[in-house]
Structures are given as structure tokens and as C-alpha cells.
N, C-alpha and C positions, 0 to 999 in steps of 0.2 A: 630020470630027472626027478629029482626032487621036490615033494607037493611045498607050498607056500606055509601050512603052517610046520612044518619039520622046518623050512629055512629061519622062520619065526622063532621057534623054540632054541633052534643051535645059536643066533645070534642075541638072542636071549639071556641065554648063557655064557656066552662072552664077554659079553655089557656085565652079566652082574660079578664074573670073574676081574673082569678089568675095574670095577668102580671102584675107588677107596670106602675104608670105611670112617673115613675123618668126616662124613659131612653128617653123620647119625644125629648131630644134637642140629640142624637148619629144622626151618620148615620146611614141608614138604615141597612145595612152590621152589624153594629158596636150592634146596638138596638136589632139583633134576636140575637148577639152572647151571649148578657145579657141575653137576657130572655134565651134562651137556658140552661146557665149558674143555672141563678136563681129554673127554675123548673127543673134541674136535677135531682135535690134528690128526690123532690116529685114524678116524674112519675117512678123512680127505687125502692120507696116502694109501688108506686100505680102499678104497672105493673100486670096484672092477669100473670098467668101460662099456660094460654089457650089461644093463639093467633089468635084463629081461627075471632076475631071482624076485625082484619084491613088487609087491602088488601094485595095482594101474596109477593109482596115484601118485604114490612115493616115488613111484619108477620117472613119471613126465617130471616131479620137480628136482628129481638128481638132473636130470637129461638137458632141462633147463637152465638151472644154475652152473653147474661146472664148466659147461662150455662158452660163458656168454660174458666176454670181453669186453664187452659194454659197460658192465657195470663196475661202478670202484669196488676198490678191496672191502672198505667198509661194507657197500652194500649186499657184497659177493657175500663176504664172512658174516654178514646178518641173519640174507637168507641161508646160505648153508646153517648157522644153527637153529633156524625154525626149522629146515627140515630135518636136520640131529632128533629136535626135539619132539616131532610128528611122531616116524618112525618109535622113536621111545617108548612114545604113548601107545603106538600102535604094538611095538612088540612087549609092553608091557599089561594091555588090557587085554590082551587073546589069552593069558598062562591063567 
């Protein structure tokens, strides 16, 4: 099994494989809310069902939102991109 930060570093590096380079002149602020944006869709068909890979917290708010029918689309697709945007931070403040 794989330690948590090697999963850190390989998804790390697929984030910065997959982000364009068209948002270099945003601010910074402005440049995660695109890529966020951008790879939404991708990591809500890539999301495994087994969250058991990313650490205690990020793990409870996938486990949360994607199952929970309750809420509208709007505020499904909200939270899903705070958690996009968690993670981010989180795999981009460990490298």
C-alpha cells in the first residue's frame, strides 16, 4: 500500500500535467478557481468509491458529498469544488 504522501506527490503530478497553461497571467486566487473549475468534471468521473487513499479529512468530505441526494445540483457542485479546492491546497502545500 502506498504511504499518503507518494499518493500526494503522483496526484500532484497529474494536477500539474492536466492544468492549462492559459491561466499564467490570473491571479493567483483567480488561477486555482480555473483550474478547480477546469478539472471538476474530471476528478467527479475519476473519483474511486474507496476513499480510503487520501487523508482523514478530505476522505469524510468526498464520502459526504457524493453520496448525498439531498442536496441540489447547485449545492452538490459547490461543495464538490471546495473539496477540488481543499485537496489542491492540500496537495500543493506538502511538495
Amino acid at each position: 500500500m502506498k504511504k499518503p504522501n507518494e499518493i500526494v506527490k503522483e496526484l500532484h503530478q497529474d494536477v500539474q500535467l492536466s492544468v492549462p497553461q492559459n491561466f499564467d497571467h490570473l491571479p493567483e486566487e483567480s488561477r486555482k478557481q480555473e483550474i478547480v473549475k477546469e478539472l471538476h468534471q474530471d476528478v467527479q468521473l475519476s473519483l474511486p468509491q474507496n476513499f480510503d487513499h487520501l487523508p482523514e479529512e478530505p476522505r469524510k468530505q468526498a464520502q459526504n458529498i457524493l453520496p448525498n441526494k439531498t442536496l441540489g445540483y447547485e449545492a452538490r457542485d459547490k461543495a464538490m469544488q471546495e473539496f477540488i479546492m481543499g485537496l489542491f491546497q492540500l496537495l500543493t502545500s506538502d511538495l
